[in-house]
VOGU-3710 file (C-alpha; in Angstrom, 3 decimals, decimal comma):
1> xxxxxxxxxx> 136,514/146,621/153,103  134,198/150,160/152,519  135,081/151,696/149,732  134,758/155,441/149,858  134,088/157,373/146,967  135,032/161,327/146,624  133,812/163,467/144,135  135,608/166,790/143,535  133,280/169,544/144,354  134,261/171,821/141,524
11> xxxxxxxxxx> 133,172/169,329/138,835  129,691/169,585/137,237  129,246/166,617/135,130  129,744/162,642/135,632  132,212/162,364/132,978  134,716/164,464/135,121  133,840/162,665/138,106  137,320/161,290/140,270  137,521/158,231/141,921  139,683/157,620/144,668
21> xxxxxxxxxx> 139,851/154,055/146,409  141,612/153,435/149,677  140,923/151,482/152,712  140,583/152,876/156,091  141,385/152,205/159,590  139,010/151,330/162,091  136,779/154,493/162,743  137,982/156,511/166,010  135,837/158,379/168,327  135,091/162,051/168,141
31> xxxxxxxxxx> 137,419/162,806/170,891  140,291/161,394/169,524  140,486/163,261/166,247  138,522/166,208/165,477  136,920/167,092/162,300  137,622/170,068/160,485  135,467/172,142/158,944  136,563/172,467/155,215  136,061/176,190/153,633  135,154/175,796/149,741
41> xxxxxxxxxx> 136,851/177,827/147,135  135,402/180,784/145,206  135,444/178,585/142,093  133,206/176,161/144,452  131,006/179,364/145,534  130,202/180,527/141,678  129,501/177,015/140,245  127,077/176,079/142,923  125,226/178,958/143,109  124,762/179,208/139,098
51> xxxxxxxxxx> 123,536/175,208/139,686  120,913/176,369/141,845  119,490/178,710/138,939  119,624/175,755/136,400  117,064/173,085/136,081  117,050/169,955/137,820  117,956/167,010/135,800  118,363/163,346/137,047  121,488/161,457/136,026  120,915/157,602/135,905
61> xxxxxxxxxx> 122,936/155,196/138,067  126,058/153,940/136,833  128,222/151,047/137,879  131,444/152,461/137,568  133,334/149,295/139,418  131,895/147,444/136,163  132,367/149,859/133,581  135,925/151,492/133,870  137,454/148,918/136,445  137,039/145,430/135,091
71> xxxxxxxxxx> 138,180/145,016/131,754  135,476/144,069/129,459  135,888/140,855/127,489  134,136/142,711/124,014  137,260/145,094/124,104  139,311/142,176/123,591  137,834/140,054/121,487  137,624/140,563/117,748  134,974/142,893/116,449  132,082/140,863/115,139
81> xxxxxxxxxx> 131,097/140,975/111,246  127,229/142,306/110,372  125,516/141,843/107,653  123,707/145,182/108,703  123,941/148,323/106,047  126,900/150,475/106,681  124,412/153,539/105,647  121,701/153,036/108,047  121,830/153,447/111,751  121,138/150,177/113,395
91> xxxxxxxxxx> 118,536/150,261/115,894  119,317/149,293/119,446  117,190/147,056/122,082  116,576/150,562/123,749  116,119/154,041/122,539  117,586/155,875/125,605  117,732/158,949/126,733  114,529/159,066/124,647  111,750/159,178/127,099  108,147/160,834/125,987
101> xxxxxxxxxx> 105,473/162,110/127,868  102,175/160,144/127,854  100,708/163,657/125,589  103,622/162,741/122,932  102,677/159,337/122,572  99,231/159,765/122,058  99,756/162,437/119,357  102,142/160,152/117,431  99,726/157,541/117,543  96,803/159,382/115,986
111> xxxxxxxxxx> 99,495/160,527/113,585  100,164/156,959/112,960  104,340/157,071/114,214  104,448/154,659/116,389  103,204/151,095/115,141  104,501/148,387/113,421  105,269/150,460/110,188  108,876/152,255/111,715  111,491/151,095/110,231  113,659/148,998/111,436
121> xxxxxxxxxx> 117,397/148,514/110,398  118,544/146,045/113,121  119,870/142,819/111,964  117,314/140,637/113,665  113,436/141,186/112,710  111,771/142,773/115,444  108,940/140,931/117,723  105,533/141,570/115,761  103,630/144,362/117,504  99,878/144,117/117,809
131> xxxxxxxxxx> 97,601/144,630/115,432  96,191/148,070/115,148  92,431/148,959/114,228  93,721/151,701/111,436  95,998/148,303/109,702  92,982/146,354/110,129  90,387/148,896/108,181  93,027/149,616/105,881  93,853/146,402/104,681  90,542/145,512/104,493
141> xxxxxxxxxx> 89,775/148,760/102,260  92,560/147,539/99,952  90,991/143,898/99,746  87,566/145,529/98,546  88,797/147,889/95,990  91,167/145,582/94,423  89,165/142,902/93,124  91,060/140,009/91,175  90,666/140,283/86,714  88,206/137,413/85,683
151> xxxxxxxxxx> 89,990/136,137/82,386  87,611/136,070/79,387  85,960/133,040/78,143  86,241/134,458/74,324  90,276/135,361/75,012  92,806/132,967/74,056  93,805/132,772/77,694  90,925/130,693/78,040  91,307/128,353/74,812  94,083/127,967/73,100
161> xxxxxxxxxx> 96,268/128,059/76,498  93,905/125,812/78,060  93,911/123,325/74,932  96,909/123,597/72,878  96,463/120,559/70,587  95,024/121,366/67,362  91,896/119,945/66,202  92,282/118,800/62,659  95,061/117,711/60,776  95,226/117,180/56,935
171> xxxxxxxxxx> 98,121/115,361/54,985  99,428/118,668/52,804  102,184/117,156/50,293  103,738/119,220/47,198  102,408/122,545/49,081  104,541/125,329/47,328  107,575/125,861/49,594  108,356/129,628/48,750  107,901/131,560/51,487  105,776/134,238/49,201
181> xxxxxxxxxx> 102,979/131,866/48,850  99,642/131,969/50,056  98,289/128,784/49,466  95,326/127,688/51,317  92,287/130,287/52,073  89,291/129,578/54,242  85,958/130,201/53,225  82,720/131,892/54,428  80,728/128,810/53,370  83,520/126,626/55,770
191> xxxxxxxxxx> 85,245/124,712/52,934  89,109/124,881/52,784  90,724/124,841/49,498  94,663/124,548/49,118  96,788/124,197/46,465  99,503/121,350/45,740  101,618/122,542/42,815  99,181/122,706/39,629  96,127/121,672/41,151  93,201/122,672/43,671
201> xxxxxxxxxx> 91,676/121,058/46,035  88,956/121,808/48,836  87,501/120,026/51,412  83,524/121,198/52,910  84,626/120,610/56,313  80,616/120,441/57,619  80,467/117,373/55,054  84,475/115,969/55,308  83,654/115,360/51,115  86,838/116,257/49,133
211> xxxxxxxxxx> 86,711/117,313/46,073  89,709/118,311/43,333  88,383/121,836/41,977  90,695/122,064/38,679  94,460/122,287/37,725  96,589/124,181/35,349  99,088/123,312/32,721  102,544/123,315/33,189  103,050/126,185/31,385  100,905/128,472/33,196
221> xxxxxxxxxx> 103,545/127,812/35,961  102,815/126,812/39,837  99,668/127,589/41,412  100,992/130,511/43,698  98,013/132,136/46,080  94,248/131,255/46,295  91,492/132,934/48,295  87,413/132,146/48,600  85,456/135,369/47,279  84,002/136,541/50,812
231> xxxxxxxxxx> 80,203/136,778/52,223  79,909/138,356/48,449  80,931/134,982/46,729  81,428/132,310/49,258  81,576/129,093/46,618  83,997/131,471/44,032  87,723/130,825/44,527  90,518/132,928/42,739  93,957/131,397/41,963  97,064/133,139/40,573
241> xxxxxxxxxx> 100,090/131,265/39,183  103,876/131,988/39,049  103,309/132,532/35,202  100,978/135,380/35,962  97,945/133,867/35,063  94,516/134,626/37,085  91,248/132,395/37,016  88,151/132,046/39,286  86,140/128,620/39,516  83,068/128,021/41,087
251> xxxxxxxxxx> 83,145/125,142/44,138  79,337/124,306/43,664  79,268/123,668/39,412  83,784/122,934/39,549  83,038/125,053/36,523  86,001/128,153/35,095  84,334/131,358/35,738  87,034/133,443/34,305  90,530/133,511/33,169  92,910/136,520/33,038
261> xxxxxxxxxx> 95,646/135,728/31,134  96,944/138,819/29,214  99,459/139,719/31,700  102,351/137,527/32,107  104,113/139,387/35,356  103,987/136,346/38,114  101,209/136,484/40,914  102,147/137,488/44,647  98,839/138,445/47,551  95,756/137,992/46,316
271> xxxxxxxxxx> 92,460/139,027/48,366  88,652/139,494/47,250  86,370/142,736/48,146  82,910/142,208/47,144  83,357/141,634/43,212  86,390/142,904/43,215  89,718/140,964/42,892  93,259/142,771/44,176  96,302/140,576/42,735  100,046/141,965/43,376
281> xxxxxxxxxx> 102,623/141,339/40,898  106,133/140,883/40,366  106,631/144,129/38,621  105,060/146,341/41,401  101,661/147,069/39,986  98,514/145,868/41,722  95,483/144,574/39,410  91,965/145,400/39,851  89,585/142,377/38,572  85,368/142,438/38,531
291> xxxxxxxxxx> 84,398/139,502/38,257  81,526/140,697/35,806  84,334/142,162/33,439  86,896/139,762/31,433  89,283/141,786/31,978  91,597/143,870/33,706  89,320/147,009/35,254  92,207/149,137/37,182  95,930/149,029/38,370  97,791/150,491/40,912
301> xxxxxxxxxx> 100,959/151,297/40,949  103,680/152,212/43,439  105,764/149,771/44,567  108,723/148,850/42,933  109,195/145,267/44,217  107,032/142,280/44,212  103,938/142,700/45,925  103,533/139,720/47,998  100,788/141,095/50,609  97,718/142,586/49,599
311> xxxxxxxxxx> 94,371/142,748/52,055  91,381/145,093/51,890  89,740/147,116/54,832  86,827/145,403/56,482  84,536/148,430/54,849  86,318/147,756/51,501  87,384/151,495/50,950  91,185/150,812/51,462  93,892/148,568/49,997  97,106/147,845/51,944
321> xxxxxxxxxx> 99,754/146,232/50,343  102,912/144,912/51,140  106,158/144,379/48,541  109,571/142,379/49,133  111,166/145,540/50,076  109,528/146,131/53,181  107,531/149,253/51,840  103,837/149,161/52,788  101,344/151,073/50,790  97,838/152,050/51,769
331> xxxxxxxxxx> 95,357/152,903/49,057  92,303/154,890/49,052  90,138/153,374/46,152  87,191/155,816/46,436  89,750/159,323/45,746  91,904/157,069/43,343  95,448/157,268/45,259  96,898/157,297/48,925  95,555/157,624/51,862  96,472/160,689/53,245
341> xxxxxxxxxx> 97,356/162,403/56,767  97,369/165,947/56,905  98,489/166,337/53,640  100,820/163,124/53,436  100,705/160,033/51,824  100,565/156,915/54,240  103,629/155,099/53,969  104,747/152,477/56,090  108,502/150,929/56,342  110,129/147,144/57,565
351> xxxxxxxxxx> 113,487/145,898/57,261  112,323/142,714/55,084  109,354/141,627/52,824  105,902/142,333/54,177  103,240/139,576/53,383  101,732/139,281/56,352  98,869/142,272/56,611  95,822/142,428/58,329  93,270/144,897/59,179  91,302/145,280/62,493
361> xxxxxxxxxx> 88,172/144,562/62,091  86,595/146,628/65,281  88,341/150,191/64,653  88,365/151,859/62,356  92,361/151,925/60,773  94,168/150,065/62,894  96,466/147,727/60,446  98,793/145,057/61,339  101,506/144,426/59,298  104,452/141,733/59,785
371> xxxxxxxxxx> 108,495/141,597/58,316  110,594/138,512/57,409  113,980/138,182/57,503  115,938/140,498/58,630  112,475/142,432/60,107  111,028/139,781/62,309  108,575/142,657/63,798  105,026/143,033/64,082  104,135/146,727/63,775  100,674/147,938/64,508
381> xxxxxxxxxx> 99,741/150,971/62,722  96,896/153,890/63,064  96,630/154,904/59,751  94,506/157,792/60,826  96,725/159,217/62,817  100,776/160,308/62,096  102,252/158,450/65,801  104,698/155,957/65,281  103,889/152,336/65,214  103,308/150,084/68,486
391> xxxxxxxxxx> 106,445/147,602/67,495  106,287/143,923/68,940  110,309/142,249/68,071  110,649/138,568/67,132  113,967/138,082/65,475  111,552/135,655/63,672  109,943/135,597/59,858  106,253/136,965/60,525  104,052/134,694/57,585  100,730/135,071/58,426
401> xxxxxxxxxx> 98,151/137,733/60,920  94,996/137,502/61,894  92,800/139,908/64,317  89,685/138,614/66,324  86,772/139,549/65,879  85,345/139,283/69,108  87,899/140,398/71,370  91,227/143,262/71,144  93,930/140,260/70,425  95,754/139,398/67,373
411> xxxxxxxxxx> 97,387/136,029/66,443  100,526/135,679/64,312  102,297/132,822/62,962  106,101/132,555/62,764  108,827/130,625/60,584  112,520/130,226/61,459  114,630/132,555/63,973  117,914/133,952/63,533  120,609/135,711/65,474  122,018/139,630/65,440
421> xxxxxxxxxx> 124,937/138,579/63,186  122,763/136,662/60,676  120,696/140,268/60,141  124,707/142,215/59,796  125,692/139,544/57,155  122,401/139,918/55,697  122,698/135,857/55,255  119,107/134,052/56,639  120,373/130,681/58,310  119,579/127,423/57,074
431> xxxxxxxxxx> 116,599/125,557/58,560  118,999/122,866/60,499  121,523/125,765/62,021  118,266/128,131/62,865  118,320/129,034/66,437  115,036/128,061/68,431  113,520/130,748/70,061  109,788/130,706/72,076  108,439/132,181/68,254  110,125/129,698/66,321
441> xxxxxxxxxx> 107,723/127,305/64,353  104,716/128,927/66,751  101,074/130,357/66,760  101,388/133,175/69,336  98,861/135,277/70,372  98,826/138,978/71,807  97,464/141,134/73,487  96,021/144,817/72,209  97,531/147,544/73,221  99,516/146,000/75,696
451> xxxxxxxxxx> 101,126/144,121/73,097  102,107/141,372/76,314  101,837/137,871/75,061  98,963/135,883/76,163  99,980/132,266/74,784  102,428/130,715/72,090  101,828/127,475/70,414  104,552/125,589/68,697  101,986/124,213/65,802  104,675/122,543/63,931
461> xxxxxxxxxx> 108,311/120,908/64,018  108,928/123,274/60,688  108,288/126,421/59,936  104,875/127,993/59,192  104,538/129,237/56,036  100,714/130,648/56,325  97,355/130,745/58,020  93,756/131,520/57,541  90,658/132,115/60,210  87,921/130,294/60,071
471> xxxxxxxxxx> 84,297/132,036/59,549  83,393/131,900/62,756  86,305/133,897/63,705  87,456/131,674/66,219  89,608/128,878/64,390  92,319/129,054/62,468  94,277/126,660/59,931  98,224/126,487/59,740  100,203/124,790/57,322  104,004/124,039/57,117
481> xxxxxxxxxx> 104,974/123,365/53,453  108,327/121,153/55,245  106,096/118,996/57,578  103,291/118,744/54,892  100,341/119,106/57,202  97,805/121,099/57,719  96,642/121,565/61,586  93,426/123,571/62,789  93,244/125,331/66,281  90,948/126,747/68,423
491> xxxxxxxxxx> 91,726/130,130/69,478  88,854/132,434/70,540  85,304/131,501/71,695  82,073/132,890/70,081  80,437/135,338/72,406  77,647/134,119/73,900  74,215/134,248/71,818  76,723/134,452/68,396  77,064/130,820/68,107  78,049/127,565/68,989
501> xxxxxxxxxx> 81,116/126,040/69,547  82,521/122,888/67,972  84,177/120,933/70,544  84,338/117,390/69,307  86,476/117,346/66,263  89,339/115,730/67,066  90,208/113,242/64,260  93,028/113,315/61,279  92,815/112,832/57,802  93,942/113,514/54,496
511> xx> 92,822/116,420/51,943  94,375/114,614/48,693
//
């Protein structure tokens, strides 16, 4: 069988192409049958003489007997389900008619168009190409320039998340269990003293001698907050009760120094500068001691709740302080009043009582200041500038902050959580029903100005109720009034040249 194909001669493209199949008879000889000379048309005159003014172009091969003849299995099978995007073209195996000089391809690879970088929509991966020199020197650029962060050996990255068991632990019974308090303090001379209802105790942790310091009467109420008297007055420690009584005892002779006791408004923050002696009271007035005066030298007054936070600047020129309102006051001792910002007061605002404060002591301004319940945030304030606060949420009661010295973190410590309908019903839950959160019961430290956590400790089973740093700036004491213990961790590291580091205590005991 030949198969003869004819192609009508007034058609110009392959799509319009005819196809006629027949067979034929044997061929006959010229003689028989003579062939006649076919005229074409005019419409075969015009179309190819305008082809002969047109440019050449090659049309590929096609298999017609395959294409449009035999039916084709796909058409009748179902159509096959991709997982390709309906939005982007799919790529084929081949990009025809697409064919480029040898001139476009070079250009497009100095350009950088055609590597392994196109993108490719298919559904399977395409084959790796090879490597190019330009993806080599590039990578390799990126490698040098983007050297890895070497972690600190004074952050807490490097301490307290390498070691998280604490160091020391004391046995802390009758510690008061209002949330208020402040009752243990940390001294420059490295003695802890705490308080267990109407007595004092300390403990000279370079000796591990404890010694009772005094105690009050039962009618001068609970001891409430104690503090050591700062590189002034290391050996002097202050104590305020609930029945508004104020004393100071020295830790070398266990001999009264003085005892304020005209004023019978109860005691919240206490904290030394120098000589003097800031105590916050229930009424909303802040006493001034000296320690060379018997009495009362100055007040301050502003607040209109109990002031349970007070701390001084580390250049002793301002006073923040903190009432059970939320409001947070900072006081300019040298002019007498506020501290001012372009003609405004410095005022600060949480949701809940503020009585964890603490200044920074590397700049200049920058105060921390904590809320409990319903706050739960740690704001971190400029108070020399009007921007609003950098705000770090906990749902969880703040008690306690402490900056480093040595490096731009700050640690807090954290009581019981809570959820969003405890803070609309204004109704703090119980201890047992508290949710557990990763701040619940912890030591957590941060990072400044990033405010990203760097590690969280969970000190205790119970809440925290307060910490103090150690000297060195490196340590720092917790103590849960519920668990009764006291627990000491290492946080930071001394720079190098500044000190020594105390690795090996690791042993427990009791302070009473």
């Amino acid at each position: 069988m030949v198969v003869l194909v004819k192609v009508c001669a007034c058609t110009a493209t392959v799509a319009s192409a005819r196809v006629d199949l027949y067979p034929l008879t044997p061929q006959r000889s010229c003689s028989q049958t003579p062939l006649l000379k076919r005229t074409p048309s005019r419409a075969t005159l015009s179309i190819s003489q305008s082809s002969k003014k047109k440019r050449r172009f090659s049309i590929p091969n096609f298999d017609f007997e395959a294409t449009e003849l035999r039916a084709s299995p796909a058409s009748e099978a179902a159509v096959e389900e991709t997982d390709a995007d309906r939005f982007l073209a799919v790529r084929g195996s081949t990009t025809l008619p697409l064919n480029t000089t040898p001139r476009t391809n070079r250009v497009a690879k100095s350009f950088g168009l055609v590597d392994d970088r196109v993108l490719n929509c298919g559904e399977t991966s395409a084959t790796p190409a090879q490597t190019k020199v330009r993806s080599i020197l590039r990578r390799c650029a990126s490698e040098l320039f983007n050297t890895p962060r070497t972690t600190s050996a004074i952050s807490a990255k490097s301490n307290l998340a390498v070691r998280k068991q604490f160091i020391m632990a004391l046995d802390g019974p009758g510690i008061s269990l209002n949330l208020f308090a402040s009752p243990m303090a940390w001294s420059h001379s490295n003695c802890i003293g705490v308080a267990f209802k109407l007595n004092v105790y300390f403990q000279n942790l370079d000796t591990r001698v404890i010694v009772r310091l005094c105690g009050v009467p039962a009618a001068d109420g609970m001891v409430h907050s104690v503090d050591w008297g700062g590189t002034a007055n290391p050996h002097i420690l202050a104590l305020g009760t609930t029945c508004g009584i104020v004393q100071t005892w020295d830790s070398l002779t266990q001999m009264q120094i003085t005892d304020w006791s005209d004023d019978d408004s109860p005691v919240g923050g206490i904290h030394w500068n120098g000589n003097m002696l800031a105590v916050g009271r229930k009424d909303g007035r802040v006493s001034l001691f000296d320690i060379r005066s018997p009495r009362q030298v100055e007040r301050v007054e502003g607040h209109r709740r109990h002031v349970i936070g007070t701390k001084w600047s580390p250049d002793g020129r301002c006073l923040a302080t903190g009432d059970q309102s939320g409001s947070v006051h900072v006081w300019d001792m040298r002019a007498g009043g506020h501290v001012t910002v372009n003609d405004r007061k410095v005022l600060m605002k949480h949701e809940g009582p503020v009585k964890a404060i603490s200044w920074a002591p590397w700049q200049n301004g920058l105060l921390a200041t904590g809320g409990l319940f319903p706050d739960g945030k740690i704001q971190l304030w400029n108070i020399n500038k009007s921007n609003s606060p950098l705000t770090i949420p906990t749902e969880t009661n703040v008690t306690a902050l402490h900056w480093s010295p040595h490096c731009k973190e700050i640690l807090s410590t954290h009581g019981l959580s809570w959820e969003p309908w405890h803070v609309i019903r204004r109704a703090e839950p119980p201890a047992k029903q508290a949710p557990r959160t990763p701040f619940s019961n912890s030591m957590t430290v941060h990072a400044y100005p990033s405010s990203d956590k760097i590690v969280s400790v969970n000190a205790h089973s119970a809440p925290i109720g307060h910490a103090c740093i150690g000297p060195d700036g490196c340590s720092i004491f917790t103590v849960s009034p519920v668990e009764e213990t006291i627990k000491m961790f290492k946080v930071w590291s001394v720079p190098a040249g500044k000190g020594k580091d105390d690795e090996g205590m690791s042993y427990k005991c009791a302070i009473r």
